[in-house]
C-alpha positions in Angstrom: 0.0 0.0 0.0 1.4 3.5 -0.7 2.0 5.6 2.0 0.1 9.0 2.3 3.2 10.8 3.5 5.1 9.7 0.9 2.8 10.9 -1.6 2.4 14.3 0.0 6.0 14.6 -0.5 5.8 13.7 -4.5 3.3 16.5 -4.5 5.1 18.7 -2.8 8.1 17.7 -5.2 5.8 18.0 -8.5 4.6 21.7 -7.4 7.5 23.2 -6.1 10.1 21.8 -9.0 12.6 20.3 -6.6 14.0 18.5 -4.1 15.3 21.6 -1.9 11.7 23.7 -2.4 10.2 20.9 -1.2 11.7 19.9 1.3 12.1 23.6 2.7 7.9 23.5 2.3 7.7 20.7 4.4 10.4 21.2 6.9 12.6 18.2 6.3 16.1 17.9 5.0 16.7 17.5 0.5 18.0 14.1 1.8 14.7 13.3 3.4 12.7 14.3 0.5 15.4 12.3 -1.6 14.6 9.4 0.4 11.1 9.3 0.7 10.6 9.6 -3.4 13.5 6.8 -4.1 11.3 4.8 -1.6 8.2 5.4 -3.1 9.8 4.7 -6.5 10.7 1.8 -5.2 7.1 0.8 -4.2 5.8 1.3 -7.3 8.9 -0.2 -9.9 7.9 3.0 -12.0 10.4 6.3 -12.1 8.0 8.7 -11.0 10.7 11.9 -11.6 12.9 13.1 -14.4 16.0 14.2 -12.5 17.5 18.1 -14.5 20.2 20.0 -13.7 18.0 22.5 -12.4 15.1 20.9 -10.5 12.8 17.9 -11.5 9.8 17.2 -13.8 7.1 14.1 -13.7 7.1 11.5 -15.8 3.8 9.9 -17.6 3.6 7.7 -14.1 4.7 10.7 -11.9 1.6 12.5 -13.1 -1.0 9.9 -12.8 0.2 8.9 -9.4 0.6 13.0 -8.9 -3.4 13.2 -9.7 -4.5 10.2 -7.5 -2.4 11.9 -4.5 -3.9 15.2 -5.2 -7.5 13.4 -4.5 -6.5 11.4 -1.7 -4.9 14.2 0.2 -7.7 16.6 -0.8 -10.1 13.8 1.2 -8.5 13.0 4.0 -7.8 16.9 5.0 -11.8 17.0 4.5 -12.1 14.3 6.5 -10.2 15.8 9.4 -12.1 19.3 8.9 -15.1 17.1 9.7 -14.2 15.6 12.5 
C-alpha cells in the first residue's frame, strides 16, 4: 500500500520543482525528500521523476500517481475538517 506521507511529498516535489523547495515547504532535509521519493519509486517499480540539472519534472507515471495523490490528500484533509 502506498504511503500518504510519501505521496504528500511527490506533490510537494511536482509543485514546487525540486527537491530543496520541497523539502524547505515541508520542513525536512533535501536528503529526506530524496529518500522518501526513491522509496516510493521503489514501491511502485515506476520512475516517477525526471532528475534536470535544475530541478525535476514528472514522468507519464509521476503525473498519474501525482493526480491520485492530489485526490486522496484533498479527502483526508476534509475528513479531518469534519471531524
Amino acid at each position: 500500500m502506498l504511503n500518504v506521507g510519501r505521496l504528500r511529498v511527490l506533490t510537494e516535489v511536482a509543485y514546487r520543482g525540486s527537491f530543496s523547495a520541497a523539502a524547505d515547504a515541508l520542513s525536512y532535509t533535501q536528503s529526506a525528500v530524496s529518500q522518501q521519493i526513491a522509496t516510493l519509486e521503489a514501491e511502485t517499480g515506476m520512475t516517477l521523476l525526471e532528475r534536470h540539472p535544475r530541478g525535476v519534472g514528472l514522468t507519464a507515471a509521476g503525473q498519474t500517481l501525482v493526480g491520485h495523490a492530489e485526490g486522496i490528500l484533498a479527502r483526508l484533509e476534509a475528513a479531518e475538517a469534519s471531524l
